[in-house]
C-alpha positions in Angstrom: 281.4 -10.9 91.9 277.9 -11.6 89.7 275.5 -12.1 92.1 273.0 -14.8 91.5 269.6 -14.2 93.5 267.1 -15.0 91.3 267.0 -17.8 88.3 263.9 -17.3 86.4 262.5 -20.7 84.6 260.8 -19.1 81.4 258.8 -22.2 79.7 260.7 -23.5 76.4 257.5 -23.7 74.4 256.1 -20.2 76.0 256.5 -17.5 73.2 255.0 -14.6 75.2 257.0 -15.5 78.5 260.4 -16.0 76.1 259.9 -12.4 74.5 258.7 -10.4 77.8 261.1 -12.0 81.0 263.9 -9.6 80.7 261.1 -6.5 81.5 261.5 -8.2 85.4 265.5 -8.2 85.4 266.5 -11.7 86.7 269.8 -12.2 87.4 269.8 -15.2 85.7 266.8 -16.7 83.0 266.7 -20.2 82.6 264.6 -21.2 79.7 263.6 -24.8 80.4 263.5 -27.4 78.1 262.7 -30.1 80.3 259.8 -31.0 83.0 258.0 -27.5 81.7 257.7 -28.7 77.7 255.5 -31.9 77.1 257.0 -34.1 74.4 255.4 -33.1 71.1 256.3 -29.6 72.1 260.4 -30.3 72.6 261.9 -29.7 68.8 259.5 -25.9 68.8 260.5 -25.4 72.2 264.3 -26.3 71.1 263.8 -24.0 68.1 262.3 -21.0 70.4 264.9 -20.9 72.7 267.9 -21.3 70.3 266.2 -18.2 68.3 266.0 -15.9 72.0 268.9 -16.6 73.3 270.6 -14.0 70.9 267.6 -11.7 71.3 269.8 -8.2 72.6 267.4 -7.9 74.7 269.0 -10.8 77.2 272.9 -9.6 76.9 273.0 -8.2 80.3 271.2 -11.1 81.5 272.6 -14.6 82.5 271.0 -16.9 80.1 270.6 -20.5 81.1 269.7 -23.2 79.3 268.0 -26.4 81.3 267.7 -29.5 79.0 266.7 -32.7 79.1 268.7 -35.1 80.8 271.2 -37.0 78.2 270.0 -40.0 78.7 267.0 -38.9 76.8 266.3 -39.0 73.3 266.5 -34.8 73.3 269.4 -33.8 75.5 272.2 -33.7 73.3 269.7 -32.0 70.9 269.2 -29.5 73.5 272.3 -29.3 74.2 274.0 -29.1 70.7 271.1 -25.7 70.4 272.3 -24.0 73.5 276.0 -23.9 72.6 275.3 -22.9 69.1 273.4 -20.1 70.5 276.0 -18.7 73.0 273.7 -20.2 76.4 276.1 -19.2 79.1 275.3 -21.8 81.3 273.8 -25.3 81.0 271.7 -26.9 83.7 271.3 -30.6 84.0 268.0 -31.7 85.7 268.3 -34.8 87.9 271.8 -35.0 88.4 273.1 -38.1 90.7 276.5 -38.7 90.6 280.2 -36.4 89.5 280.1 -38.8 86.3 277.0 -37.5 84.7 279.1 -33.8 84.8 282.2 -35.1 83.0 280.1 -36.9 80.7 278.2 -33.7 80.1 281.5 -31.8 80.3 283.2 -33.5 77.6 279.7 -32.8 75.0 280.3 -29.4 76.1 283.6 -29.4 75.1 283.2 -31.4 72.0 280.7 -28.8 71.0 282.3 -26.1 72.1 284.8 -26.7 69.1 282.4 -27.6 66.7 280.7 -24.4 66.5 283.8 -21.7 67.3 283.4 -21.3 70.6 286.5 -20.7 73.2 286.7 -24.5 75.3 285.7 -23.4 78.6 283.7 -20.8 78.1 280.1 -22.5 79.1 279.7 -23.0 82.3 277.1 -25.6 83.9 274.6 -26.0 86.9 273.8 -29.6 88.4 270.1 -29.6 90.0 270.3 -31.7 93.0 266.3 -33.8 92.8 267.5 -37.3 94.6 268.5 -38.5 97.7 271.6 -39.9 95.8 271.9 -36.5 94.9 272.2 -35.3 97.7 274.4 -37.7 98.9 276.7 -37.1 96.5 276.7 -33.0 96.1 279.7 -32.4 97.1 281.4 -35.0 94.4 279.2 -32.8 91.9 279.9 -29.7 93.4 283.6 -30.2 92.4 283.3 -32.6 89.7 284.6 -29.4 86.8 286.2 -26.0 86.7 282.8 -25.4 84.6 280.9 -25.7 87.8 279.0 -22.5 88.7 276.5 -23.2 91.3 274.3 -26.1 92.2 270.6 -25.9 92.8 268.2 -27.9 94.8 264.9 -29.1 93.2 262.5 -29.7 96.2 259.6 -31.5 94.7 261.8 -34.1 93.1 263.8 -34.4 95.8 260.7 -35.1 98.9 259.0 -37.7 96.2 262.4 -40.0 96.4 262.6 -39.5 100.2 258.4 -40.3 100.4 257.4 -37.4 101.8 255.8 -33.5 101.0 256.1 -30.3 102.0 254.6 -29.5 105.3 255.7 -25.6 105.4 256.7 -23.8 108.3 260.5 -24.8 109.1 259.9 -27.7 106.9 262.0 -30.2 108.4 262.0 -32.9 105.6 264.3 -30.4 103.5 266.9 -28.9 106.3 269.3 -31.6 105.4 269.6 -31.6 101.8 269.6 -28.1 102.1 272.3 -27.9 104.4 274.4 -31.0 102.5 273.7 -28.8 99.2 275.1 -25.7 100.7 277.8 -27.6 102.2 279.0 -28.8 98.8 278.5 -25.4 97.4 280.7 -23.6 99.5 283.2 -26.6 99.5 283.5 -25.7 95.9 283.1 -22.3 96.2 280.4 -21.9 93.7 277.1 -20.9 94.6 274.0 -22.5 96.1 270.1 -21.9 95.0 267.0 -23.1 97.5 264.0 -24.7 96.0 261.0 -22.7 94.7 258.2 -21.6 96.1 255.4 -22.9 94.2 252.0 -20.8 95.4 252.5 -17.9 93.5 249.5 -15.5 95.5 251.5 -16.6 98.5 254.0 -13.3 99.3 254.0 -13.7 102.8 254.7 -17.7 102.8 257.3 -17.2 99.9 258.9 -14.1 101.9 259.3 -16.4 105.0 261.0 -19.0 102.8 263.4 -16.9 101.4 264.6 -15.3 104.9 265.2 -18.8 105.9 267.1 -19.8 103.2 269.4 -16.1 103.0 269.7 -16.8 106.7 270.9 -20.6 106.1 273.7 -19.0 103.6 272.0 -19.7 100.3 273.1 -16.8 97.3 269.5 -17.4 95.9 266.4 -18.8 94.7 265.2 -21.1 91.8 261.6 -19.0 91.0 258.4 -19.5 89.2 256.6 -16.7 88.3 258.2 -12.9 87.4 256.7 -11.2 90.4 258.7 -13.6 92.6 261.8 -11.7 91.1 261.6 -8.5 93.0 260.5 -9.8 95.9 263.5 -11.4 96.3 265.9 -9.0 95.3 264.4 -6.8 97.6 264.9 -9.2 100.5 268.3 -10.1 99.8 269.3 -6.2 99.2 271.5 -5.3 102.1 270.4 -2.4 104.2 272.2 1.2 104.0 273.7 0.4 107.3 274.8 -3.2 106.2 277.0 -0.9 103.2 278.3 2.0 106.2 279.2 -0.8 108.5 280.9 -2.5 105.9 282.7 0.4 104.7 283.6 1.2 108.0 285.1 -2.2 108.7 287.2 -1.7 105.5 288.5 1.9 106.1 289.6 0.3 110.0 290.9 -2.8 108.8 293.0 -0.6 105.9 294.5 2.3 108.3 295.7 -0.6 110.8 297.5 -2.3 108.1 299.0 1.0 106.9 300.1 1.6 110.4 301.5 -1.7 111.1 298.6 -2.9 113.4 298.0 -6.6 113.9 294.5 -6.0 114.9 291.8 -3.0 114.9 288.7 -2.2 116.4 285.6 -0.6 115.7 282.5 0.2 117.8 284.3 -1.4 120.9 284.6 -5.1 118.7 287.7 -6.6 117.4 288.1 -5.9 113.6 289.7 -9.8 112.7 289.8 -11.5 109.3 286.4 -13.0 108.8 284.7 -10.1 109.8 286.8 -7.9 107.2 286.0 -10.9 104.6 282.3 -10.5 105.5 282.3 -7.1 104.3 284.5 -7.1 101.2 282.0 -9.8 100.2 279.0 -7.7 101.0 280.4 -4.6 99.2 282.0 -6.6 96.2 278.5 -8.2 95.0 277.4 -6.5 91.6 274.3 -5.2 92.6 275.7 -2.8 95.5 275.4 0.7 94.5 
């Protein structure tokens, strides 16, 4: 199972970030060709990012590609680059409703065949930035078998609803987070929280990202490289996570090889979603 903790947005137009962002080892990059590109930079910033996304040094990275929405004069542009150039995944920005995904779905396709690809082999990413979005998640979160995950964009998001951030527990954002999560596992595809813009704020961003591995979400849209570790490190299982979780397999396997309905450990009952718990702990690709 990849796991997904971190997705990097590299700036489109931003040659030194587009060369150097593998050196922090996201799990996913996501160069951006939208909100981060003004619009005299959009056709370099196209060209850039068509160019790295076959740069070697990327291959064991998961290389997203967020372009403009299609409604624009740019986004089948975009999008015609990143399948030519192999993106792995596409993320569309400002995505309200299931139809915007097939309509993307079917470019992809259409593409797909145009420039030798295997049909099916891009998969896609719906940012959630509206209140209809949000509304509607779960209709997105199913809307294709290309579906990977779906993201929240916070910023977006509180300007539609009229409000900011106010930190803390941050109440304005508990229910889209919770409908987006909903939708996610609904799907079973994964979820990412919102970034964390102060960048010189570890503590604040630390806090956030507890709250949001605690709510269920598999990671975190993020700003700036250091942010990368920082997360990994808080979503990294502890060595007694792993031995528990190994124990709970080894239990779980010697009942069923003795014909046991149900097992034990520790003096509490070894049942199905607490042997599902740890296969998915252990099965995540970055357990050692």
């Amino acid at each position: 199972m990849k796991a997904r903790r971190s997705m990097l947005f590299v700036p489109g137009d931003n040659p030194a970030m587009l060369s150097t962002a593998f050196l922090y080892k996201p799990d996913s990059v996501m160069f951006d060709l939208e909100d981060a590109v003004s619009p005299r930079e959009k056709d370099s910033a196209r060209l850039l990012v068509f160019q790295v996304l076959n740069h070697p040094a990327y291959k064991d990275i998961e290389r997203v590609v967020r372009i403009n929405p299609l409604t624009s004069e740019y986004g089948l542009k975009d999008l015609g680059a990143a399948i030519r150039g192999r993106a792995d995944v596409i993320r569309l920005p400002k995505t309200d409703s299931a139809g915007e995904i097939h309509e993307l779905e079917s470019h992809v396709a259409r593409l797909e065949k145009e420039y030798g690809r295997p049909v099916g082999e891009t998969k896609l990413i719906a940012a959630i930035e509206s209140a209809s979005g949000v509304v509607n998640a779960l209709s997105i979160a199913t809307a294709s078998p290309r579906m990977i995950a779906i993201a929240l964009a916070g910023f977006d998001y509180l300007v539609d609803m009229g409000t900011r951030r106010s930190g803390g527990s941050e109440p304005e954002l508990f229910y889209a987070r919770a409908a987006v999560l909903h939708a996610a596992r609904n799907a079973h595809i994964d979820a990412f929280d919102v970034v964390y813009g102060n960048v010189d704020d570890e503590g604040g961003f630390l806090r956030e990202v507890h709250f949001a591995k605690q709510l269920g979400f598999d990671g975190k849209s993020l700003i700036h490289p250091k942010q990368v570790d920082l997360l990994h490190r808080a979503y990294a299982p502890s060595p007694a996570d792993l031995e528990y979780a190994r124990r709970v397999i080894a239990v779980a396997d010697a009942a069923r090889r003795n014909g046991l309905g149900v097992a034990s450990l520790d003096g509490k009952m070894v049942d199905p979603p607490v042997i599902k718990e740890a296969e998915q702990l252990l099965s995540r690709d970055y357990v050692a």
